[in-house]
C-alpha positions as CSV (number, residue, x, y, z in Angstrom):
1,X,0.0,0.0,0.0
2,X,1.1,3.5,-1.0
3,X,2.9,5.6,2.2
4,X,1.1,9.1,2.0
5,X,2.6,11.6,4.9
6,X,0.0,15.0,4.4
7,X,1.5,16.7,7.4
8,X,4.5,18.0,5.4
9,X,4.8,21.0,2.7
10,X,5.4,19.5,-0.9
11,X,7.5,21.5,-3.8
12,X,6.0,21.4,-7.1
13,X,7.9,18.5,-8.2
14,X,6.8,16.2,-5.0
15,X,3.8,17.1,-5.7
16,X,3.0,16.4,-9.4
17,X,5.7,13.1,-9.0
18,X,3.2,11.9,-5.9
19,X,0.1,12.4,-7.5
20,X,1.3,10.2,-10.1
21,X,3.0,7.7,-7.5
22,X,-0.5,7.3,-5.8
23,X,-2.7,7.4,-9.1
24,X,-0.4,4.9,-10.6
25,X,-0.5,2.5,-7.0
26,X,-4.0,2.6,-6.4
27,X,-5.7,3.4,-10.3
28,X,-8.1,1.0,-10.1
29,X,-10.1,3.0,-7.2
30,X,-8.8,6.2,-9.0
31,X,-10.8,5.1,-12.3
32,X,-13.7,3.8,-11.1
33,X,-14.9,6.7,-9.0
34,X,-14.0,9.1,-11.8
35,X,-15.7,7.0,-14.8
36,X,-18.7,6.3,-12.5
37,X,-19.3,10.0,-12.6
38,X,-18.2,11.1,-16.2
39,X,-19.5,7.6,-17.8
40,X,-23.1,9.4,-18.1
41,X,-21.8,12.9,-19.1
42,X,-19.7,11.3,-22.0
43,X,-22.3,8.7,-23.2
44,X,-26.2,10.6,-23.1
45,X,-24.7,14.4,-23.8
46,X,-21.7,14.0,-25.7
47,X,-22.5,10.2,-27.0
48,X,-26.2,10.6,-27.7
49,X,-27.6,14.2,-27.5
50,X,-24.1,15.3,-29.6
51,X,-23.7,11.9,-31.6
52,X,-20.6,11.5,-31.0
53,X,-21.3,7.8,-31.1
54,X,-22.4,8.2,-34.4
55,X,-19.7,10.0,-36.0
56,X,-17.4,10.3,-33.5
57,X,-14.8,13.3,-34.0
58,X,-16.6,14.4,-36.8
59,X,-20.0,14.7,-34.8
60,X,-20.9,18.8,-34.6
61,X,-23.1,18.6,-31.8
62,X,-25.8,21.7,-30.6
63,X,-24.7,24.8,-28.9
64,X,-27.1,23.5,-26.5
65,X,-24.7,20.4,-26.0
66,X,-21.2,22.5,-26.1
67,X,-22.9,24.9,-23.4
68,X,-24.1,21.9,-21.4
69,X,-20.5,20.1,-21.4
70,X,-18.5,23.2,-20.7
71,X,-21.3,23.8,-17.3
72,X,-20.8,20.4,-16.3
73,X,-17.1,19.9,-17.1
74,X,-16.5,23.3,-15.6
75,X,-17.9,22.8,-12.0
76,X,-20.2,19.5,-11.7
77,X,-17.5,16.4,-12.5
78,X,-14.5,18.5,-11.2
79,X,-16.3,18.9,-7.7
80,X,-17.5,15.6,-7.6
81,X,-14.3,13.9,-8.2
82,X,-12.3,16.0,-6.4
83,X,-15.1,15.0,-3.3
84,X,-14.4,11.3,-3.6
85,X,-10.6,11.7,-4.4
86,X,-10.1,13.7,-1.2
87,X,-11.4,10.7,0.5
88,X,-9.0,8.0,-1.3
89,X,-6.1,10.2,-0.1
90,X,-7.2,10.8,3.4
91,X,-8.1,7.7,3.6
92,X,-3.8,6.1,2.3
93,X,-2.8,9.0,5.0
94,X,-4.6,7.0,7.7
95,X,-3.2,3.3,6.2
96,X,-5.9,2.5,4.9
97,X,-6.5,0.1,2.0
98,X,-8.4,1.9,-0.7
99,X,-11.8,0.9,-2.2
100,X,-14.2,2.5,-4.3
101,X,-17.6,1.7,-2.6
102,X,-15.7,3.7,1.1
103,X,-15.0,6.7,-1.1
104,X,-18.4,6.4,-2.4
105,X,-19.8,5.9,1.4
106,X,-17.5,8.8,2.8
107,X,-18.1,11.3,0.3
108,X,-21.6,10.9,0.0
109,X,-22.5,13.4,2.6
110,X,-20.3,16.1,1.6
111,X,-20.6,16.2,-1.7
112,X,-23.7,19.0,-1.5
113,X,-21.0,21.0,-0.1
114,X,-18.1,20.8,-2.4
115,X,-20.9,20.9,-5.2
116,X,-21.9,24.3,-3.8
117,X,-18.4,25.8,-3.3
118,X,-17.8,24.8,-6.8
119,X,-20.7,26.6,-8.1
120,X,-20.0,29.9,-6.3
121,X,-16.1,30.1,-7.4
122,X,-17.3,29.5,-11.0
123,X,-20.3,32.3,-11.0
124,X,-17.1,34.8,-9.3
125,X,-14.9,33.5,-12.0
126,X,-16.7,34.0,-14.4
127,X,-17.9,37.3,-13.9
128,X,-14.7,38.4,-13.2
129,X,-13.7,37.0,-16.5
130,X,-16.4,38.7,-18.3
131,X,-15.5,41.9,-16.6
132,X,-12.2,41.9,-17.3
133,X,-9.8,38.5,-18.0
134,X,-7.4,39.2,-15.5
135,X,-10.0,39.3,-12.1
136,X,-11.2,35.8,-13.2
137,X,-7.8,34.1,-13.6
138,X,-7.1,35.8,-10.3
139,X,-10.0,34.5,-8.5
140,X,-9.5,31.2,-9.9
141,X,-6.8,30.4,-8.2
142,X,-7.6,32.3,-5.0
143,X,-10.6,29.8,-4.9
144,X,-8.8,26.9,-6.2
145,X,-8.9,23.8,-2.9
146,X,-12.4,25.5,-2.3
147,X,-14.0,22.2,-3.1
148,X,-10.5,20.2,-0.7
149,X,-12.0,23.0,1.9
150,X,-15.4,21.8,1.7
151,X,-14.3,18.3,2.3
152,X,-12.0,18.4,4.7
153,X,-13.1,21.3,6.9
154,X,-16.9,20.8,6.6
155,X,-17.4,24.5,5.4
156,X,-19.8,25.7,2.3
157,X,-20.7,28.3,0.4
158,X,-18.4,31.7,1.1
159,X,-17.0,30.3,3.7
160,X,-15.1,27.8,1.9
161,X,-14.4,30.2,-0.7
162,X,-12.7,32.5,1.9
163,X,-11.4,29.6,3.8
164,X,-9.6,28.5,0.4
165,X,-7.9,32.5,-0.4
166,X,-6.6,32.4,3.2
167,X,-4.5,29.3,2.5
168,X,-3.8,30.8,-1.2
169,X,-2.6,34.3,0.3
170,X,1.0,34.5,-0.1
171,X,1.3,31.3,-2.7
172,X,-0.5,32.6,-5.3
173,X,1.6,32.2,-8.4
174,X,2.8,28.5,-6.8
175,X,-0.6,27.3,-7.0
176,X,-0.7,29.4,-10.9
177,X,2.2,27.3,-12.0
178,X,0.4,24.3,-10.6
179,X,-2.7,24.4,-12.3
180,X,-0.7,25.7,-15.3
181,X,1.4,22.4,-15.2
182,X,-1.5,20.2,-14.6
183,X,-4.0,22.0,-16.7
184,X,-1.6,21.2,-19.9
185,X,-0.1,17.9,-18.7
186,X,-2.8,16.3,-17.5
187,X,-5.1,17.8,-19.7
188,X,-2.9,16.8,-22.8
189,X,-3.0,13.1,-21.4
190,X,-7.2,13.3,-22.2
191,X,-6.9,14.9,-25.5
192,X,-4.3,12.1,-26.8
193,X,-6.2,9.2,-26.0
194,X,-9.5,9.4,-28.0
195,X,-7.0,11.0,-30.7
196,X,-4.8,7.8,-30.6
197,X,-7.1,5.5,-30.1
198,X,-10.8,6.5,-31.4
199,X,-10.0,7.6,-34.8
200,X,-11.2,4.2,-36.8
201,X,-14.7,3.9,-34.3
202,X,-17.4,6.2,-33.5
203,X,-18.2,3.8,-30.0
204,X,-14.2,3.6,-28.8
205,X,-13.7,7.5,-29.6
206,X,-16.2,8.1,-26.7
207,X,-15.2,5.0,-24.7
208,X,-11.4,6.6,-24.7
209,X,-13.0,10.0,-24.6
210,X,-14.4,9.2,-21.3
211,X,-11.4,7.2,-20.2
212,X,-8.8,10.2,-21.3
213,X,-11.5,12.5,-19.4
214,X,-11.5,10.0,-16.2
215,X,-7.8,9.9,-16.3
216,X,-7.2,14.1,-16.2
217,X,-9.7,14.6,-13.4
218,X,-8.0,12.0,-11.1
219,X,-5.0,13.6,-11.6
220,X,-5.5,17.0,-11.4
221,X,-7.9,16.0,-8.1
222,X,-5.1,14.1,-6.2
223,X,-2.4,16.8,-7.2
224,X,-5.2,19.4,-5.7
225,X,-5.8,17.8,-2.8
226,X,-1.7,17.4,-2.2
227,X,-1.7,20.9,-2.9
228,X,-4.4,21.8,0.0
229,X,-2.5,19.5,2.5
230,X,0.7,21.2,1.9
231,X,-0.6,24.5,2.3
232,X,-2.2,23.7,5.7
233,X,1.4,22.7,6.4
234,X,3.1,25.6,5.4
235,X,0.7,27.9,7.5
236,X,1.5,25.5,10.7
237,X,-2.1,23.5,10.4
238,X,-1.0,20.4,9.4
239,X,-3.5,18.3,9.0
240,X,-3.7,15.3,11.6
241,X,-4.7,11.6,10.2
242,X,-7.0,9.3,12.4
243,X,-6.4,6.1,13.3
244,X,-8.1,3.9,10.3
Protein backbone atom coordinates (compact mmCIF):
# COMPACT_ATOMS: atom_id res chain seq x y z
CA UNK A 1 0.00 0.00 0.00
CA UNK A 2 1.15 3.52 -1.01
CA UNK A 3 2.87 5.65 2.20
CA UNK A 4 1.07 9.08 2.02
CA UNK A 5 2.55 11.63 4.90
CA UNK A 6 0.02 14.98 4.44
CA UNK A 7 1.50 16.75 7.39
CA UNK A 8 4.53 17.98 5.43
CA UNK A 9 4.78 21.00 2.71
CA UNK A 10 5.38 19.49 -0.88
CA UNK A 11 7.45 21.52 -3.84
CA UNK A 12 5.96 21.39 -7.09
CA UNK A 13 7.94 18.45 -8.21
CA UNK A 14 6.79 16.24 -4.95
CA UNK A 15 3.79 17.13 -5.72
CA UNK A 16 3.01 16.41 -9.36
CA UNK A 17 5.67 13.11 -8.97
CA UNK A 18 3.16 11.94 -5.95
CA UNK A 19 0.09 12.36 -7.48
CA UNK A 20 1.33 10.19 -10.14
CA UNK A 21 2.95 7.68 -7.54
CA UNK A 22 -0.52 7.29 -5.84
CA UNK A 23 -2.72 7.41 -9.06
CA UNK A 24 -0.37 4.88 -10.62
CA UNK A 25 -0.53 2.50 -7.02
CA UNK A 26 -4.01 2.59 -6.42
CA UNK A 27 -5.68 3.41 -10.30
CA UNK A 28 -8.13 1.02 -10.09
CA UNK A 29 -10.08 3.00 -7.17
CA UNK A 30 -8.84 6.18 -9.04
CA UNK A 31 -10.76 5.06 -12.26
CA UNK A 32 -13.74 3.77 -11.07
CA UNK A 33 -14.85 6.73 -9.02
CA UNK A 34 -13.99 9.10 -11.76
CA UNK A 35 -15.70 7.00 -14.81
CA UNK A 36 -18.72 6.27 -12.49
CA UNK A 37 -19.26 10.03 -12.56
CA UNK A 38 -18.16 11.08 -16.16
CA UNK A 39 -19.50 7.62 -17.84
CA UNK A 40 -23.06 9.35 -18.13
CA UNK A 41 -21.82 12.91 -19.11
CA UNK A 42 -19.67 11.26 -22.04
CA UNK A 43 -22.30 8.66 -23.22
CA UNK A 44 -26.20 10.64 -23.10
CA UNK A 45 -24.71 14.39 -23.75
CA UNK A 46 -21.73 13.96 -25.73
CA UNK A 47 -22.52 10.21 -26.95
CA UNK A 48 -26.22 10.57 -27.68
CA UNK A 49 -27.60 14.22 -27.49
CA UNK A 50 -24.12 15.34 -29.58
CA UNK A 51 -23.68 11.88 -31.55
CA UNK A 52 -20.57 11.52 -31.05
CA UNK A 53 -21.32 7.79 -31.05
CA UNK A 54 -22.40 8.24 -34.37
CA UNK A 55 -19.71 10.02 -36.03
CA UNK A 56 -17.36 10.26 -33.52
CA UNK A 57 -14.85 13.28 -34.04
CA UNK A 58 -16.60 14.38 -36.80
CA UNK A 59 -19.97 14.70 -34.85
CA UNK A 60 -20.86 18.82 -34.65
CA UNK A 61 -23.05 18.57 -31.85
CA UNK A 62 -25.78 21.69 -30.63
CA UNK A 63 -24.66 24.76 -28.93
CA UNK A 64 -27.09 23.54 -26.54
CA UNK A 65 -24.73 20.41 -26.03
CA UNK A 66 -21.21 22.52 -26.11
CA UNK A 67 -22.93 24.89 -23.37
CA UNK A 68 -24.09 21.86 -21.36
CA UNK A 69 -20.53 20.13 -21.45
CA UNK A 70 -18.53 23.21 -20.69
CA UNK A 71 -21.33 23.78 -17.29
CA UNK A 72 -20.80 20.38 -16.28
CA UNK A 73 -17.08 19.89 -17.06
CA UNK A 74 -16.48 23.31 -15.55
CA UNK A 75 -17.87 22.81 -11.96
CA UNK A 76 -20.22 19.51 -11.70
CA UNK A 77 -17.45 16.44 -12.46
CA UNK A 78 -14.49 18.51 -11.19
CA UNK A 79 -16.26 18.89 -7.71
CA UNK A 80 -17.54 15.59 -7.61
CA UNK A 81 -14.27 13.94 -8.25
CA UNK A 82 -12.29 15.96 -6.36
CA UNK A 83 -15.06 15.02 -3.27
CA UNK A 84 -14.35 11.34 -3.63
CA UNK A 85 -10.59 11.74 -4.41
CA UNK A 86 -10.09 13.66 -1.18
CA UNK A 87 -11.41 10.70 0.50
CA UNK A 88 -9.05 7.97 -1.26
CA UNK A 89 -6.11 10.17 -0.14
CA UNK A 90 -7.24 10.78 3.36
CA UNK A 91 -8.07 7.67 3.61
CA UNK A 92 -3.84 6.14 2.32
CA UNK A 93 -2.84 8.99 5.04
CA UNK A 94 -4.60 7.01 7.70
CA UNK A 95 -3.19 3.35 6.22
CA UNK A 96 -5.86 2.48 4.93
CA UNK A 97 -6.48 0.10 2.02
CA UNK A 98 -8.43 1.94 -0.70
CA UNK A 99 -11.79 0.86 -2.17
CA UNK A 100 -14.21 2.49 -4.33
CA UNK A 101 -17.57 1.66 -2.60
CA UNK A 102 -15.72 3.70 1.10
CA UNK A 103 -15.01 6.66 -1.15
CA UNK A 104 -18.44 6.42 -2.41
CA UNK A 105 -19.85 5.88 1.45
CA UNK A 106 -17.51 8.79 2.79
CA UNK A 107 -18.10 11.27 0.32
CA UNK A 108 -21.58 10.89 0.03
CA UNK A 109 -22.53 13.40 2.65
CA UNK A 110 -20.30 16.09 1.58
CA UNK A 111 -20.56 16.24 -1.68
CA UNK A 112 -23.68 18.99 -1.48
CA UNK A 113 -21.02 20.98 -0.15
CA UNK A 114 -18.12 20.76 -2.42
CA UNK A 115 -20.94 20.92 -5.18
CA UNK A 116 -21.86 24.30 -3.81
CA UNK A 117 -18.41 25.81 -3.25
CA UNK A 118 -17.78 24.83 -6.84
CA UNK A 119 -20.69 26.63 -8.08
CA UNK A 120 -19.97 29.92 -6.28
CA UNK A 121 -16.05 30.06 -7.38
CA UNK A 122 -17.31 29.55 -10.96
CA UNK A 123 -20.26 32.31 -10.97
CA UNK A 124 -17.10 34.85 -9.34
CA UNK A 125 -14.87 33.47 -12.00
CA UNK A 126 -16.72 34.03 -14.36
CA UNK A 127 -17.92 37.26 -13.87
CA UNK A 128 -14.67 38.36 -13.18
CA UNK A 129 -13.67 36.98 -16.50
CA UNK A 130 -16.42 38.68 -18.30
CA UNK A 131 -15.47 41.90 -16.60
CA UNK A 132 -12.24 41.91 -17.33
CA UNK A 133 -9.81 38.45 -17.97
CA UNK A 134 -7.37 39.17 -15.51
CA UNK A 135 -10.02 39.26 -12.14
CA UNK A 136 -11.16 35.76 -13.18
CA UNK A 137 -7.81 34.12 -13.59
CA UNK A 138 -7.14 35.83 -10.28
CA UNK A 139 -9.95 34.55 -8.49
CA UNK A 140 -9.52 31.15 -9.89
CA UNK A 141 -6.83 30.41 -8.23
CA UNK A 142 -7.62 32.25 -4.99
CA UNK A 143 -10.62 29.79 -4.87
CA UNK A 144 -8.75 26.86 -6.16
CA UNK A 145 -8.87 23.80 -2.93
CA UNK A 146 -12.40 25.52 -2.30
CA UNK A 147 -14.00 22.18 -3.12
CA UNK A 148 -10.50 20.18 -0.67
CA UNK A 149 -12.02 23.00 1.89
CA UNK A 150 -15.45 21.80 1.73
CA UNK A 151 -14.25 18.29 2.28
CA UNK A 152 -12.00 18.43 4.66
CA UNK A 153 -13.05 21.27 6.88
CA UNK A 154 -16.95 20.81 6.63
CA UNK A 155 -17.38 24.46 5.38
CA UNK A 156 -19.77 25.66 2.32
CA UNK A 157 -20.65 28.27 0.36
CA UNK A 158 -18.38 31.70 1.09
CA UNK A 159 -17.05 30.28 3.70
CA UNK A 160 -15.12 27.82 1.93
CA UNK A 161 -14.39 30.20 -0.75
CA UNK A 162 -12.66 32.48 1.90
CA UNK A 163 -11.42 29.55 3.76
CA UNK A 164 -9.61 28.50 0.44
CA UNK A 165 -7.95 32.47 -0.39
CA UNK A 166 -6.58 32.44 3.25
CA UNK A 167 -4.55 29.26 2.49
CA UNK A 168 -3.76 30.82 -1.19
CA UNK A 169 -2.58 34.30 0.33
CA UNK A 170 0.96 34.52 -0.08
CA UNK A 171 1.29 31.25 -2.66
CA UNK A 172 -0.46 32.60 -5.32
CA UNK A 173 1.65 32.16 -8.42
CA UNK A 174 2.77 28.49 -6.84
CA UNK A 175 -0.58 27.30 -7.02
CA UNK A 176 -0.71 29.36 -10.90
CA UNK A 177 2.20 27.32 -12.03
CA UNK A 178 0.35 24.28 -10.56
CA UNK A 179 -2.65 24.41 -12.29
CA UNK A 180 -0.73 25.74 -15.29
CA UNK A 181 1.43 22.43 -15.24
CA UNK A 182 -1.46 20.18 -14.61
CA UNK A 183 -3.99 22.01 -16.70
CA UNK A 184 -1.61 21.16 -19.86
CA UNK A 185 -0.14 17.95 -18.67
CA UNK A 186 -2.75 16.27 -17.53
CA UNK A 187 -5.08 17.82 -19.69
CA UNK A 188 -2.90 16.82 -22.80
CA UNK A 189 -2.95 13.06 -21.43
CA UNK A 190 -7.18 13.34 -22.17
CA UNK A 191 -6.89 14.88 -25.46
CA UNK A 192 -4.25 12.08 -26.76
CA UNK A 193 -6.17 9.16 -25.95
CA UNK A 194 -9.49 9.43 -28.03
CA UNK A 195 -6.97 11.02 -30.74
CA UNK A 196 -4.79 7.77 -30.57
CA UNK A 197 -7.14 5.53 -30.12
CA UNK A 198 -10.82 6.50 -31.36
CA UNK A 199 -10.00 7.61 -34.80
CA UNK A 200 -11.25 4.15 -36.84
CA UNK A 201 -14.74 3.91 -34.25
CA UNK A 202 -17.40 6.16 -33.46
CA UNK A 203 -18.16 3.76 -29.97
CA UNK A 204 -14.17 3.64 -28.76
CA UNK A 205 -13.71 7.49 -29.59
CA UNK A 206 -16.20 8.08 -26.74
CA UNK A 207 -15.25 4.96 -24.68
CA UNK A 208 -11.42 6.59 -24.71
CA UNK A 209 -13.04 10.04 -24.55
CA UNK A 210 -14.43 9.24 -21.28
CA UNK A 211 -11.37 7.23 -20.16
CA UNK A 212 -8.83 10.23 -21.25
CA UNK A 213 -11.52 12.53 -19.35
CA UNK A 214 -11.47 10.03 -16.20
CA UNK A 215 -7.77 9.88 -16.28
CA UNK A 216 -7.24 14.07 -16.18
CA UNK A 217 -9.70 14.60 -13.36
CA UNK A 218 -7.99 12.00 -11.08
CA UNK A 219 -4.95 13.56 -11.63
CA UNK A 220 -5.55 16.97 -11.39
CA UNK A 221 -7.91 15.96 -8.13
CA UNK A 222 -5.12 14.06 -6.25
CA UNK A 223 -2.40 16.83 -7.18
CA UNK A 224 -5.16 19.44 -5.67
CA UNK A 225 -5.75 17.79 -2.76
CA UNK A 226 -1.72 17.38 -2.22
CA UNK A 227 -1.67 20.88 -2.91
CA UNK A 228 -4.42 21.82 -0.02
CA UNK A 229 -2.50 19.54 2.54
CA UNK A 230 0.74 21.23 1.93
CA UNK A 231 -0.58 24.51 2.33
CA UNK A 232 -2.20 23.69 5.71
CA UNK A 233 1.42 22.66 6.40
CA UNK A 234 3.09 25.62 5.42
CA UNK A 235 0.68 27.93 7.48
CA UNK A 236 1.50 25.46 10.72
CA UNK A 237 -2.05 23.50 10.39
CA UNK A 238 -0.97 20.43 9.38
CA UNK A 239 -3.52 18.27 9.04
CA UNK A 240 -3.71 15.32 11.55
CA UNK A 241 -4.65 11.56 10.22
CA UNK A 242 -7.05 9.31 12.45
CA UNK A 243 -6.35 6.07 13.29
CA UNK A 244 -8.09 3.95 10.27
Amino acid sequence: MTELDLTRPRELGEILADALRIFGAHGSVFLTLTIVIVAPVGLVVDGVWGRALADGPDAHPPTAVTLTTLLLSGFVLPALVTALNVSVVMGLARGEQPSAALAFRRALPVIPRALGAVALAAAGVALGTVALVIPGIYLAIRWYIAAQVAVVEGLSGRSALERSAELVRGRWWNVFLLVLVTGLGFGLVGALLPALVGGGSPPLYVAATIVGQSIALSLTAVAGTLLYFDLRARRGQAWAPAAP
